[in-house]
PALOSE-178129 format. One record per residue (C-alpha): residue number from 1; x, y, z. Coordinates in steps of 0.1 Angstrom, whole numbers, padded with zeros to 4 digits. Layout:
REM PALOSE-178129
@resi->NUM	u->X	v->Y	w->Z
...
***
This chain:
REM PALOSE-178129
@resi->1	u->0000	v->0000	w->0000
@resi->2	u->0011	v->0032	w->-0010
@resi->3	u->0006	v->0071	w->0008
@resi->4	u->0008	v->0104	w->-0008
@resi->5	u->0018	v->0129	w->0017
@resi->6	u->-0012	v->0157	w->0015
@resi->7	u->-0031	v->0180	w->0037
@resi->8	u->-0049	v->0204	w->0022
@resi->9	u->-0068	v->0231	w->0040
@resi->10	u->-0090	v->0256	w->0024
@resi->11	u->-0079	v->0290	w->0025
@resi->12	u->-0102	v->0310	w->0053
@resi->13	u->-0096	v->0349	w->0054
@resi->14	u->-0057	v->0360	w->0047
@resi->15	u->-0056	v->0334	w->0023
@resi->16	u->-0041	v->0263	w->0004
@resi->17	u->-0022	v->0263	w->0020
@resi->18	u->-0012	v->0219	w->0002
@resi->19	u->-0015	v->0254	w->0020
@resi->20	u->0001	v->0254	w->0019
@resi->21	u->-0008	v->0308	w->-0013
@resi->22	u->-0043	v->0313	w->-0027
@resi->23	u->-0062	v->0342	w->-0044
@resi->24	u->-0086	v->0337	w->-0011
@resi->25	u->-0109	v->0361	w->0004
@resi->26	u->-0099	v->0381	w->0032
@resi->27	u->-0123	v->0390	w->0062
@resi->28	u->-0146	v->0410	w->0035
@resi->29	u->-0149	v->0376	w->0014
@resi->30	u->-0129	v->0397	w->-0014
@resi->31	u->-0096	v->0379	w->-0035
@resi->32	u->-0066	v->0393	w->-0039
@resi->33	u->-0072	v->0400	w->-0076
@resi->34	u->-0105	v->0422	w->-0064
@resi->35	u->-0127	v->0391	w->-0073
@resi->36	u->-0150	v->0381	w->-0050
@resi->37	u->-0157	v->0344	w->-0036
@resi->38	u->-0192	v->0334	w->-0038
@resi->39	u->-0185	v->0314	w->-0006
@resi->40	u->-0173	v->0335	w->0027
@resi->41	u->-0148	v->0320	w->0048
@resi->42	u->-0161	v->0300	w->0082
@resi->43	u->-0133	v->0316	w->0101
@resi->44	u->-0125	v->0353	w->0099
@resi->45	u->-0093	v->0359	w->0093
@resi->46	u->-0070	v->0330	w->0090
@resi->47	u->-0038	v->0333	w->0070
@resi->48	u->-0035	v->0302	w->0050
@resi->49	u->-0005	v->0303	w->0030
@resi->50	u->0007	v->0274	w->0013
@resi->51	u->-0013	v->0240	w->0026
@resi->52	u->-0042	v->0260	w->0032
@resi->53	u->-0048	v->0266	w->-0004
@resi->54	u->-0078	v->0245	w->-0015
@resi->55	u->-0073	v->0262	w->-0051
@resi->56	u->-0034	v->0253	w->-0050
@resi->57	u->-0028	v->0284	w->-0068
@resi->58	u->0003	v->0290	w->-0046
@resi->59	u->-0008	v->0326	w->-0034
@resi->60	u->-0006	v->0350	w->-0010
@resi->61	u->-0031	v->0376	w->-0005
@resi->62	u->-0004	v->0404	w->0002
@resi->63	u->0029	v->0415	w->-0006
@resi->64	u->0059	v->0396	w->0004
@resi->65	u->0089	v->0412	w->0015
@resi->66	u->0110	v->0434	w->-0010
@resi->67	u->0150	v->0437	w->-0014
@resi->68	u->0149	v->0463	w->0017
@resi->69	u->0143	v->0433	w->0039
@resi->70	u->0167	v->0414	w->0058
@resi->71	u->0170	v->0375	w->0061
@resi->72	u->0177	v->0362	w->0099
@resi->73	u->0172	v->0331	w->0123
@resi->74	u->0138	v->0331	w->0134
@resi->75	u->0144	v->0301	w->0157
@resi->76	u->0163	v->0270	w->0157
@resi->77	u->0162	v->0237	w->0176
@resi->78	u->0190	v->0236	w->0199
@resi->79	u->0194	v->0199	w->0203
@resi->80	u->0228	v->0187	w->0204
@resi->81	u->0220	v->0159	w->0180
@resi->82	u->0232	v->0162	w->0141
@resi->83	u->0198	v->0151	w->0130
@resi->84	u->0175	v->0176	w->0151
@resi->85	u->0153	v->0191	w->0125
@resi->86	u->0122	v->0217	w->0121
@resi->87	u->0094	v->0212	w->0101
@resi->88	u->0076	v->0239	w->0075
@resi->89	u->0056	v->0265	w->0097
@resi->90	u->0021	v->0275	w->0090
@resi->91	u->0010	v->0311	w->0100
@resi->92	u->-0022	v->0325	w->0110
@resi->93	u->-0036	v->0362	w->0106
@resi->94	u->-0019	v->0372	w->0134
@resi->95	u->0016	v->0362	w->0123
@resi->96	u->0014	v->0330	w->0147
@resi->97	u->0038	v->0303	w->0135
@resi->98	u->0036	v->0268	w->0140
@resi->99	u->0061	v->0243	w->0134
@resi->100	u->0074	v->0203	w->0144
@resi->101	u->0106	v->0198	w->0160
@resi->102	u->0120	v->0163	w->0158
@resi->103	u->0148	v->0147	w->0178
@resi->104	u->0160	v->0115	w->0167
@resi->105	u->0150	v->0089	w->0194
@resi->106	u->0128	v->0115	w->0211
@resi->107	u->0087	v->0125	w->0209
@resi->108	u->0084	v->0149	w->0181
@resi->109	u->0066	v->0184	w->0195
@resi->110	u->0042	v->0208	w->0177
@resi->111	u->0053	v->0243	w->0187
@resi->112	u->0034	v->0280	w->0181
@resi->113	u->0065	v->0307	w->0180
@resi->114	u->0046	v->0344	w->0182
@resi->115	u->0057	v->0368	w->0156
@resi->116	u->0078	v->0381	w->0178
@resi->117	u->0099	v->0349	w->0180
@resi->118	u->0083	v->0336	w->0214
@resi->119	u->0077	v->0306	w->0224
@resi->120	u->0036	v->0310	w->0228
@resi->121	u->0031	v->0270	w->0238
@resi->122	u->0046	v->0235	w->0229
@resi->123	u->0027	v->0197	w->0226
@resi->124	u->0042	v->0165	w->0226
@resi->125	u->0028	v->0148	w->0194
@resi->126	u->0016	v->0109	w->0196
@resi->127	u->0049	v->0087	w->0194
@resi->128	u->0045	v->0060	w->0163
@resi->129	u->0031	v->0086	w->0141
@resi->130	u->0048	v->0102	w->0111
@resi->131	u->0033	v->0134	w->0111
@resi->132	u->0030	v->0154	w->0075
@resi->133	u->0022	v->0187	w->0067
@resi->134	u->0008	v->0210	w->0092
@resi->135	u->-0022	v->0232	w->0084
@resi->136	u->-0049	v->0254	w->0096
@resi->137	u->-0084	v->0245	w->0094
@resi->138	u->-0114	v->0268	w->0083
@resi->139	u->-0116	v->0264	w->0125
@resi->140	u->-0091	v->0286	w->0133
@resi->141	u->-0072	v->0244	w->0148
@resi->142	u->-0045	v->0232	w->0134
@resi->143	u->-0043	v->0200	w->0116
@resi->144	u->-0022	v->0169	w->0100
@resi->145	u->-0023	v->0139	w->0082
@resi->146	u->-0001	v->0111	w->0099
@resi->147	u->0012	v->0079	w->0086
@resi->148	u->0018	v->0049	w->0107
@resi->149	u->0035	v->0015	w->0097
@resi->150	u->0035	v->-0022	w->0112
@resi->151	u->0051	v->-0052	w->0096
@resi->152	u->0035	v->-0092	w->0107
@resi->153	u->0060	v->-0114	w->0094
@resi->154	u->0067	v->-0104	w->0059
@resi->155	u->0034	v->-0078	w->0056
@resi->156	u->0030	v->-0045	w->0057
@resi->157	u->0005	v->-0025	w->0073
@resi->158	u->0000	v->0009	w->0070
@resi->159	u->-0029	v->0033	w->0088
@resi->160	u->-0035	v->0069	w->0088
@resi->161	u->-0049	v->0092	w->0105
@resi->162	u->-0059	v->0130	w->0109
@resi->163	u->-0047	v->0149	w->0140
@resi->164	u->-0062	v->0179	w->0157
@resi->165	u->-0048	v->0207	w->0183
@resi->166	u->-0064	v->0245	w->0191
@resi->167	u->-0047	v->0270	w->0178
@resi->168	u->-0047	v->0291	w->0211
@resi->169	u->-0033	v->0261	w->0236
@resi->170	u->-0018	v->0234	w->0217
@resi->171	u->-0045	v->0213	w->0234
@resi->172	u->-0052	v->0179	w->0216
@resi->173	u->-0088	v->0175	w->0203
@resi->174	u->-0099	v->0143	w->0192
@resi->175	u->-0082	v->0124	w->0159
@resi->176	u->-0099	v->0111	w->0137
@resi->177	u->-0101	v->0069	w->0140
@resi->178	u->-0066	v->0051	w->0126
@resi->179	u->-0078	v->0042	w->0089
@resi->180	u->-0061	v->0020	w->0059
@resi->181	u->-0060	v->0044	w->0024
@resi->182	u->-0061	v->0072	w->0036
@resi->183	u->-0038	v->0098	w->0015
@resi->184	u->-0051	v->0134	w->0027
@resi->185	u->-0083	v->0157	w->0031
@resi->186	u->-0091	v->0191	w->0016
@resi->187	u->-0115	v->0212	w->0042
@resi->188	u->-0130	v->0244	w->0026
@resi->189	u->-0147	v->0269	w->0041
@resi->190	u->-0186	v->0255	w->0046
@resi->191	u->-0166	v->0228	w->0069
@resi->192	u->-0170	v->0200	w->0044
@resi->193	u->-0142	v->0175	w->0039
@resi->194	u->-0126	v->0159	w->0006
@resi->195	u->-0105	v->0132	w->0009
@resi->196	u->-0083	v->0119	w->-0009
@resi->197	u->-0079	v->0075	w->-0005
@resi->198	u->-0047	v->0048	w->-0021
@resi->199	u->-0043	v->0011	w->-0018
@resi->200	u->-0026	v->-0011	w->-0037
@resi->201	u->-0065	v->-0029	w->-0042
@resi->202	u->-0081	v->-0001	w->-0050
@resi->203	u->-0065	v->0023	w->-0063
@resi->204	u->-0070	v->0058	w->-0056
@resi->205	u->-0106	v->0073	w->-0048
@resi->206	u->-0123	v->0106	w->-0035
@resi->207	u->-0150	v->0112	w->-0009
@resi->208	u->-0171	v->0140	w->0003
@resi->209	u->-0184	v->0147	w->0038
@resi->210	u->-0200	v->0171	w->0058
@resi->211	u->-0179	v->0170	w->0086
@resi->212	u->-0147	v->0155	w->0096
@resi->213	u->-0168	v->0123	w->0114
@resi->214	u->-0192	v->0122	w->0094
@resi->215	u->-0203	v->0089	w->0071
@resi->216	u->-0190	v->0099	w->0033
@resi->217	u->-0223	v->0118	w->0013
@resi->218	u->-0204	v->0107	w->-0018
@resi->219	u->-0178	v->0082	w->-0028
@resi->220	u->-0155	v->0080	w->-0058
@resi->221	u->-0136	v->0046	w->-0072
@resi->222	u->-0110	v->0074	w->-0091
@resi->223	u->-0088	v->0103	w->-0080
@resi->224	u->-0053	v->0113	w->-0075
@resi->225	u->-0028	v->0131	w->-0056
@resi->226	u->-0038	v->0163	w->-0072
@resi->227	u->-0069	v->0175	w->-0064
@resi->228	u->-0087	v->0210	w->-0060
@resi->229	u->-0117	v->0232	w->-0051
@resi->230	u->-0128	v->0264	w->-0070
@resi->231	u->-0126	v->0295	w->-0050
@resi->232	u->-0169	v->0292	w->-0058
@resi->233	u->-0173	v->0260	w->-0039
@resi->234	u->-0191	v->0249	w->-0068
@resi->235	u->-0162	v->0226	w->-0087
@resi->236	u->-0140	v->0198	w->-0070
@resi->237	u->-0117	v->0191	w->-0098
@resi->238	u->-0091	v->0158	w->-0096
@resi->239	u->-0065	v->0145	w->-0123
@resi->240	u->-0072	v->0108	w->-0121
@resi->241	u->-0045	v->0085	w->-0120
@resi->242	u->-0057	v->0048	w->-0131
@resi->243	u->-0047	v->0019	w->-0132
@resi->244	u->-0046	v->0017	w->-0170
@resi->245	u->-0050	v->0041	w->-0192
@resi->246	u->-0044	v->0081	w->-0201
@resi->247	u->-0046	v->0102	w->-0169
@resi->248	u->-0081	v->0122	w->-0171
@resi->249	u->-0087	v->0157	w->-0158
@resi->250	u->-0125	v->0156	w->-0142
@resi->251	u->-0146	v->0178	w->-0126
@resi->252	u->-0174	v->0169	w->-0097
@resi->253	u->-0205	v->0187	w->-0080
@resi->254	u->-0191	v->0189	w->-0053
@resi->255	u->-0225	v->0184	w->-0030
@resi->256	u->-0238	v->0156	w->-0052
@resi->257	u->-0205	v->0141	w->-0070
@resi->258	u->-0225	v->0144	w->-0098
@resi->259	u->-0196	v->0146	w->-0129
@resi->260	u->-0196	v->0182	w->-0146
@resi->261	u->-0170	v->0176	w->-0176
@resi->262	u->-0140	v->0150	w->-0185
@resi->263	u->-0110	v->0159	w->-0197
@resi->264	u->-0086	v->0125	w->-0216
@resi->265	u->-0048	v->0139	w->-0212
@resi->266	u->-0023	v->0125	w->-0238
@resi->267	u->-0015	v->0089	w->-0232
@resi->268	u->0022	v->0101	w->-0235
@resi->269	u->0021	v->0124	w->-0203
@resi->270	u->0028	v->0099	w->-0176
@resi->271	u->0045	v->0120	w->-0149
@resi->272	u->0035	v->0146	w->-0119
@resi->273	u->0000	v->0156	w->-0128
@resi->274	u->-0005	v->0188	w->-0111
@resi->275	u->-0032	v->0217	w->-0116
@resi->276	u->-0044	v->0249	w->-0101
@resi->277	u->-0077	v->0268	w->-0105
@resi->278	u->-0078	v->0308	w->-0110
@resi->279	u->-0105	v->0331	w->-0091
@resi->280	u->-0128	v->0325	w->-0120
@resi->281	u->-0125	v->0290	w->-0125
@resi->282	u->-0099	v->0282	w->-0152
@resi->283	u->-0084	v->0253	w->-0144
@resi->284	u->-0045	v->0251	w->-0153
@resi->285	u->-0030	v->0215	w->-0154
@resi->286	u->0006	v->0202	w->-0155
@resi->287	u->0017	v->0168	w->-0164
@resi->288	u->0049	v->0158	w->-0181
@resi->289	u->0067	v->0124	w->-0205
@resi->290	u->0091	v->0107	w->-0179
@resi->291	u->0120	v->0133	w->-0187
@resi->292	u->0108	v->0162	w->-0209
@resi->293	u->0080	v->0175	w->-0223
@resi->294	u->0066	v->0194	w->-0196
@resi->295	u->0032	v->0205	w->-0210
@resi->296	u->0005	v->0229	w->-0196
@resi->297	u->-0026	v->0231	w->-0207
@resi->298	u->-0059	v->0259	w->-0197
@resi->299	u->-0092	v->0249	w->-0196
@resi->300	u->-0127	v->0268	w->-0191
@resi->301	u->-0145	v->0266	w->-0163
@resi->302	u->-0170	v->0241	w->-0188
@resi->303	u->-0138	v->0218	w->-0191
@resi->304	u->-0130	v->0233	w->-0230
@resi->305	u->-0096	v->0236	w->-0241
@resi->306	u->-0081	v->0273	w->-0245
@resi->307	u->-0047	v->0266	w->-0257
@resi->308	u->-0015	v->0242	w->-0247
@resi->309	u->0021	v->0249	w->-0240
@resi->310	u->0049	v->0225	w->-0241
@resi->311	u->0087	v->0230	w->-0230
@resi->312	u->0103	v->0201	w->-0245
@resi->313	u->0138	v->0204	w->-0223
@resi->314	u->0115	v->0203	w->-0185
@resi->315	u->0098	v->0183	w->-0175
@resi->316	u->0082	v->0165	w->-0139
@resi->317	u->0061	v->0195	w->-0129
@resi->318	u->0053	v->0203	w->-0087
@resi->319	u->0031	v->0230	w->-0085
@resi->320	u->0014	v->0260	w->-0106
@resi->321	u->0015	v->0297	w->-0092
@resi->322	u->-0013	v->0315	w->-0102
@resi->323	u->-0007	v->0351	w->-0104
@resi->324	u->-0026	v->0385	w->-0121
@resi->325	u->-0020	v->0376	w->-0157
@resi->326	u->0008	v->0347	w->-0156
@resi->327	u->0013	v->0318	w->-0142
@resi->328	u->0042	v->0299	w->-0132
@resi->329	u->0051	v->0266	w->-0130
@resi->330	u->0078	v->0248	w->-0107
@resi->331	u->0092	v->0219	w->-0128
@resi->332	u->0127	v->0200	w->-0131
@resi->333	u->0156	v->0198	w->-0159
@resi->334	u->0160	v->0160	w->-0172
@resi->335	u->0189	v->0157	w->-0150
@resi->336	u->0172	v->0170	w->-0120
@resi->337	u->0176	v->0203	w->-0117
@resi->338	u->0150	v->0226	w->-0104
@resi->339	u->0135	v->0254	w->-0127
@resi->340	u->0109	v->0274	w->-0135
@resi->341	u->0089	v->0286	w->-0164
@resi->342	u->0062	v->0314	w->-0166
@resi->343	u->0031	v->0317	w->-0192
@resi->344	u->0011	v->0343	w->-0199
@resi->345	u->-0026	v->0337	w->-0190
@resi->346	u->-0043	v->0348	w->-0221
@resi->347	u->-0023	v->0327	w->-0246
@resi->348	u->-0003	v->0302	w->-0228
@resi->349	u->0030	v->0320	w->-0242
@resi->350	u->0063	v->0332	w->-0222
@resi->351	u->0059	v->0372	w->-0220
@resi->352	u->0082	v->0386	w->-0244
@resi->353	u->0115	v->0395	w->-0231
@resi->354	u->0109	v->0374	w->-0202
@resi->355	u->0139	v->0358	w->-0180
@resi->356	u->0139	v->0330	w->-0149
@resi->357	u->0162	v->0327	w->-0122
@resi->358	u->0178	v->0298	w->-0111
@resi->359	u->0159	v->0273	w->-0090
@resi->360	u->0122	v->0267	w->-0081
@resi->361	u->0090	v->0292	w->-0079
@resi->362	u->0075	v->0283	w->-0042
@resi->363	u->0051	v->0312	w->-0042
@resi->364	u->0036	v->0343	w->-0054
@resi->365	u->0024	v->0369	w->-0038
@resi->366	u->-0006	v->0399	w->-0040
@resi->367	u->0018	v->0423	w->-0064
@resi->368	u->0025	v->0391	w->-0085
@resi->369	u->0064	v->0391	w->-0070
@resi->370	u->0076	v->0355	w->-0077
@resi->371	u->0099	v->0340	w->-0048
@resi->372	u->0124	v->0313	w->-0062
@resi->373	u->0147	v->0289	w->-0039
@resi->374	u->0182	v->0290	w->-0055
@resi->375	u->0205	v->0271	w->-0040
@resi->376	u->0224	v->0303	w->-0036
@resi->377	u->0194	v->0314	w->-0011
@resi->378	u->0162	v->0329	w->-0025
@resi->379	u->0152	v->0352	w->-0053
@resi->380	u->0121	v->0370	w->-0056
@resi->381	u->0114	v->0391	w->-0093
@resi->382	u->0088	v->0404	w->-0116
@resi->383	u->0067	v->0379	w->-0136
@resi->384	u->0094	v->0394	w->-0164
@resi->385	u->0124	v->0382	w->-0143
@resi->386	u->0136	v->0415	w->-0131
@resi->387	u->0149	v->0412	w->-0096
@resi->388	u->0128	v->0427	w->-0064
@resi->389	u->0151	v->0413	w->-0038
@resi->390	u->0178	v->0383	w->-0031
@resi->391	u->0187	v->0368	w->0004
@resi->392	u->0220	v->0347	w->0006
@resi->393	u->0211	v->0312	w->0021
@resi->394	u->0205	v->0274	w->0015
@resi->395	u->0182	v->0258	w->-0010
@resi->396	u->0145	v->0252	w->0005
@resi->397	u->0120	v->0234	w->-0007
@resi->398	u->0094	v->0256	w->0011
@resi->399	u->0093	v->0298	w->0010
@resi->400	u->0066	v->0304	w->0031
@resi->401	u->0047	v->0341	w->0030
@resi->402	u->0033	v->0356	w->0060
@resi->403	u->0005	v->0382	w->0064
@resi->404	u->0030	v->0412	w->0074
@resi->405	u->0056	v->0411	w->0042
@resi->406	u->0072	v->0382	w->0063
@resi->407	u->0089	v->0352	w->0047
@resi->408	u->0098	v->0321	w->0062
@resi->409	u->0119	v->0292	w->0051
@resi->410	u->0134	v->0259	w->0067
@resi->411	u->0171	v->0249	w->0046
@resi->412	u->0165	v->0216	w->0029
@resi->413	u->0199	v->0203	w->0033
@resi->414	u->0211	v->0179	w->0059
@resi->415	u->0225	v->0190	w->0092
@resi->416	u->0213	v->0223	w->0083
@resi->417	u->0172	v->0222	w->0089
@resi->418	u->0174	v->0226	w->0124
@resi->419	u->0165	v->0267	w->0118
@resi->420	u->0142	v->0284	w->0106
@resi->421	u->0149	v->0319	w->0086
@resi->422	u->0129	v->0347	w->0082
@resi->423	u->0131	v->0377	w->0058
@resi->424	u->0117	v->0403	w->0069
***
């Protein structure tokens, strides 16, 4: 049996989070491009960068920081140990942070740093459990998806489940029941849950709920790791990864799972389907050959095709930022490497004149800045590729944007993700 590693939280107020970086509405209900969301957030307020993003449009609903701003250690486990380490954070609208600290051979701990850099409270998480990414619920709680293993004899057996804490006290509240298949959840504003099932058996599969412990209103025998939620509430929209067969891009009703449109991808594109949704509905997918031919594709809100891009020499794509009038789309070399390339909206074309940085886009923010991880530290430019501001660091594989023109960012190297930067 196999487990993807996703928590997806709807973005409530600030801004899917994956995150996890959304054109959400703000405590007005109004996006970041002016738009406004026909569904108002359950929790006022709420910055949900990054795996809060139930669009995964990777963006922030204000500006990030600019070349003015200065990148320091924000904290840093001081465990003696090599391997000591520090998770992504997730921040709330109040610049609240939370983070896991590991300790090899030691109970792993949830911790809430203030934006000051305090320590506001620390949990000792449930030993046996692999805990994934953290983040905030439309609840104001945090949240994440855990993985847990057991061999009998020569068999495998793995269970997962979804952990709870408040916000304001680190208190536990009540996980969800250990379950077999269980990949990740999506939980939008109106408190309904998607989730997102794998085994070997089966094969993936969606369901819908209307709470987190409640019995499925809909199940799906299809699905994939890459699954999203118009900023409406009126579109749950999966690229299904079968058993045999092209990949398929496929839109549900998302209180009925009645099927609105399907999409058949080119048999040839095999690798990383990924896909975002803009404030109106486009839907952008990625999906790529197994070593080139990234390849991009826009579709209407109806599930029509508006045009197709393909870069021949990238390839394996992660994640699409959706900006004002580009988009941008984290990707690899054949050998790789980590790039980049960005599209214009209206035709699926680079803008003219346009140059990337080295490394990966991780985010974009509400003045369509683009922040890259180099592993010369991070970049962050113009859609065009003029440069806005450049920190000296370590590679990262997560540029987090807080609500104050904050950034935050955990090295991915070894021996070196025990601290957590901020530009600021």
């Amino acid at each position: 049996m196999k487990h993807a590693w996703l928590v997806f939280l709807a973005a409530c107020g600030g801004p899917s989070g994956s995150g996890d970086d959304t054109v959400a509405p703000d405590a007005a209900g109004e996006g970041a491009d002016g738009s406004v969301d026909a569904m108002p957030p359950a929790h006022i307020g709420g910055w949900r960068m990054r795996a809060g993003d139930s669009t995964l449009s990777y963006r922030s609903s204000t500006p990030g920081p600019t070349g003015t701003a200065t990148l320091d250690v924000f904290h840093q486990n001081l465990a003696s140990d090599e391997f000591a380490g520090l998770g992504h954070p997730v921040v709330d609208e109040a610049g609240n942070l939370y983070l896991i600290s590991t300790v090899p051979q030691q109970p792993a701990e949830l911790l809430s740093l203030s934006a000051a850099g305090t320590m506001r409270w620390k949990t000792t998480l449930e030993t046996g459990w692999s805990t994934g990414p953290l983040a905030l619920g439309p609840d104001g709680n945090v949240y994440a998806h855990a993985d847990k293993s057991t061999m009998s004899g020569s068999t495998y057996t793995y269970q997962s489940k979804v952990f709870v804490w408040d916000a304001e006290t680190g208190a536990p509240i009540t996980a969800t029941p250990a379950v077999d298949g269980l990949g990740g959840i999506l939980l939008p504003p109106d408190g309904s849950v998607y989730g997102m099932t794998y085994t070997e058996e089966a094969g993936y599969g969606l369901y819908a709920k209307s709470s987190l412990g409640a019995a499925p209103r809909w199940t799906k025998a299809e699905g994939g790791d890459a699954y999203a939620l118009s900023p409406a509430g009126d579109m749950l929209v999966t690229i299904t990864v079968p058993k045999t067969g092209p990949h398929e891009v496929v839109a549900f009703e998302p209180q009925t799972g009645a099927e609105k449109w399907r999409y058949p991808v080119d048999a040839a594109l095999v690798s990383s389907p990924t896909l975002a949704i803009d404030s109106d509905g486009t839907i952008y997918v990625a999906l790529s050959k197994r070593g080139s031919d990234l390849t991009v594709v826009r579709l209407s809100k109806a599930g029509a095709v508006e045009w197709t891009h393909v870069e021949p020499s990238i390839t394996y794509p992660s994640r699409i930022l959706v900006g004002r009038d580009t988009i941008t789309i984290a990707a690899q070399t054949p050998n790789y490497g980590y790039a980049g390339v960005v599209l214009t909206k209206v035709t699926g074309a680079r803008p003219a004149g346009a140059t990337t940085p080295c490394g990966e886009p991780q985010a974009v923010d509400s003045a369509d800045v683009i922040y890259w991880s180099c592993d010369s530290g991070i970049k962050a430019t113009t859609p065009l590729g003029a440069s806005v501001g450049s920190w000296t660091g370590r590679f990262t594989f997560q540029i987090v944007l807080g609500p104050d023109g904050s950034a935050y960012d955990v090295p991915a190297a070894y021996f070196a993700d025990h601290q957590l930067f901020r530009i600021k």
